[in-house]
C-alpha positions as CSV (number, residue, x, y, z in Angstrom):
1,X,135.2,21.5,-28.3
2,X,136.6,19.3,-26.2
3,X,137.6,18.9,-22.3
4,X,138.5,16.1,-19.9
5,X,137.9,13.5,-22.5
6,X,134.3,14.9,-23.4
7,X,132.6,16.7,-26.3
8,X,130.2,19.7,-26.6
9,X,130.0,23.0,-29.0
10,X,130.5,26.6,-29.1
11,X,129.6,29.2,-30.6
12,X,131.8,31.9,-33.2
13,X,132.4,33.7,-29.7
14,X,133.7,30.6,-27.5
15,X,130.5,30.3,-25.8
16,X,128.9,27.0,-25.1
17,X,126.1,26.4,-26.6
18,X,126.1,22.3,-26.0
19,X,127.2,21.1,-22.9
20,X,130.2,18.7,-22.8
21,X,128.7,15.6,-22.7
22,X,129.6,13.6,-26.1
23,X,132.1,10.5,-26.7
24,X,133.0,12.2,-29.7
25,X,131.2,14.8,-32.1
26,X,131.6,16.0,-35.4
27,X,131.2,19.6,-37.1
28,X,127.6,20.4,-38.4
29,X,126.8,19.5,-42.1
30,X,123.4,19.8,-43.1
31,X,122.0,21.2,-39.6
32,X,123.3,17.5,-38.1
33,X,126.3,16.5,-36.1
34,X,127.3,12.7,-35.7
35,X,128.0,12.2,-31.8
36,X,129.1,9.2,-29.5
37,X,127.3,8.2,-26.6
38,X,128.6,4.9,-24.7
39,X,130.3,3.5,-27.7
40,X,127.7,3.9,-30.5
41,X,126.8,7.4,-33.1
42,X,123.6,8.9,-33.5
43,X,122.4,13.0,-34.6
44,X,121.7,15.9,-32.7
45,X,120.3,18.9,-33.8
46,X,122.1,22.8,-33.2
47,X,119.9,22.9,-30.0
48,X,121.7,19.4,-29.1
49,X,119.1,17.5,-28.9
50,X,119.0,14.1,-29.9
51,X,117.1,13.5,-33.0
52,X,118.2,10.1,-34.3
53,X,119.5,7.3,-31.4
54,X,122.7,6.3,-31.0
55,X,122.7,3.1,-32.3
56,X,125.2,2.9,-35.5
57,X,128.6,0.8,-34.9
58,X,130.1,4.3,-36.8
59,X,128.5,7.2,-38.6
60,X,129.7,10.0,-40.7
61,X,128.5,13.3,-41.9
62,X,124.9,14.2,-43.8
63,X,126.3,14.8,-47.7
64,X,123.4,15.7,-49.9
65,X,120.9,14.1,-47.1
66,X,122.4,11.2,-46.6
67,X,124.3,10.2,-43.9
68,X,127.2,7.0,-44.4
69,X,126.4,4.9,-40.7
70,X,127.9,1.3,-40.0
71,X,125.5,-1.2,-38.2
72,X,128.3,-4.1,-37.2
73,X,130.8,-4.7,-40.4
74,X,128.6,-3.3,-42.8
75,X,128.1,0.4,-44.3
76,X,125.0,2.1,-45.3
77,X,122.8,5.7,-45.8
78,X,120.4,6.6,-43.7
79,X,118.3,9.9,-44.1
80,X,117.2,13.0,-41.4
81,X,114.8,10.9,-39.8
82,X,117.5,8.2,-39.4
83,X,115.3,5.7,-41.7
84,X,117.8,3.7,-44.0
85,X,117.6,4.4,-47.6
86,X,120.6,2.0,-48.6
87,X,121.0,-0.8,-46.7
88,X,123.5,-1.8,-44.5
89,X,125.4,-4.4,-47.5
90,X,128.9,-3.0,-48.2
91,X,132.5,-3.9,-46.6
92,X,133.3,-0.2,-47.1
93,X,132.1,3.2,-48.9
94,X,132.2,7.1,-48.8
95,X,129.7,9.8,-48.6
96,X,127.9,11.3,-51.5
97,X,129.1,13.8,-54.0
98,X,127.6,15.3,-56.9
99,X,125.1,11.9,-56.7
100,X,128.0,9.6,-56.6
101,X,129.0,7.5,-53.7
102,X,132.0,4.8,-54.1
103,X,131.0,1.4,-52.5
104,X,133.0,-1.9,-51.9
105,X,131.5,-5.5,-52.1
106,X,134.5,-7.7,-51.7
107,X,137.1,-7.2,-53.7
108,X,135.4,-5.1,-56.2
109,X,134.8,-1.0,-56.1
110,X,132.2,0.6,-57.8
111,X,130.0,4.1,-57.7
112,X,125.9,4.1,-56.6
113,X,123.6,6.8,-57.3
114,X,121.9,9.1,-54.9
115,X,118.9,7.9,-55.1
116,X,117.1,11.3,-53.8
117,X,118.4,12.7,-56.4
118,X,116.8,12.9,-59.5
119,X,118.6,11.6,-62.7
C-alpha cells in the first residue's frame, strides 16, 4: 500500500498491518519483503520489523533463499541473515530459478548454480 509518497502493508481485509513508513516495498516472497529507507534496501519480516539493514544500493526478492542486492555497480546474493553467499562481482544478473541464475561479466552472459542447492 501506498499513501502520500510512503509504503506500508495490509492485510486480505485492507487493514494495516505495517505502518506507512517505507521509501518503497515489495510483496512478500519467502516471509521477506525488500524495503527503502533513505535511499538504500534492506528486509523486514511480516511483523515489519527490520531483520537485515538497509544498506544495498538495490535489492530484489528472496528466490529459493537467495536474495539478488546491489552494493554500488555491482550485483550479488545474499541469504536470510543478509550474509553474502555470492559476492558482489557482476555488471548485471537475475534471481534464481530452478538453481539457475543468469549473470553478466562484461560483455559476456552466462548461468551460475544455486549453490544451496544440492547438485
Amino acid at each position: 500500500m501506498k499513501n502520500n509518497g510512503k509504503w506500508g502493508y495490509i492485510d486480505n481485509r485492507g487493514n494495516v498491518v505495517i505502518e506507512l513508513q517505507f521509501d518503497h516495498g515489495y510483496k512478500f516472497s519467502e516471509g521477506l519483503a525488500g524495503v527503502k529507507i533513505n535511499g538504500k534496501w534492506g528486509y523486514i519480516n511480516k511483523s515489519g520489523t527490520i531483520v537485515i539493514q538497509p544498506q544495498f544500493t538495490d535489492a530484489y526478492n528472496f528466490f529459493e533463499e537467495l536474495a539478488l542486492v546491489k552494493v554500488g555497480n555491482r550485483w550479488g546474493y545474499i541469504n536470510k541473515n543478509g550474509n553474502f553467499v555470492i559476492q558482489p562481482q557482476f555488471e548485471d544478473a537475475g534471481g534464481f530459478y530452478e538453481g539457475l541464475a543468469w549473470v553478466q561479466v562484461g560483455d559476456k552472459y552466462g548461468y551460475i548454480r544455486n549453490p544451496l542447492k544440492s547438485q
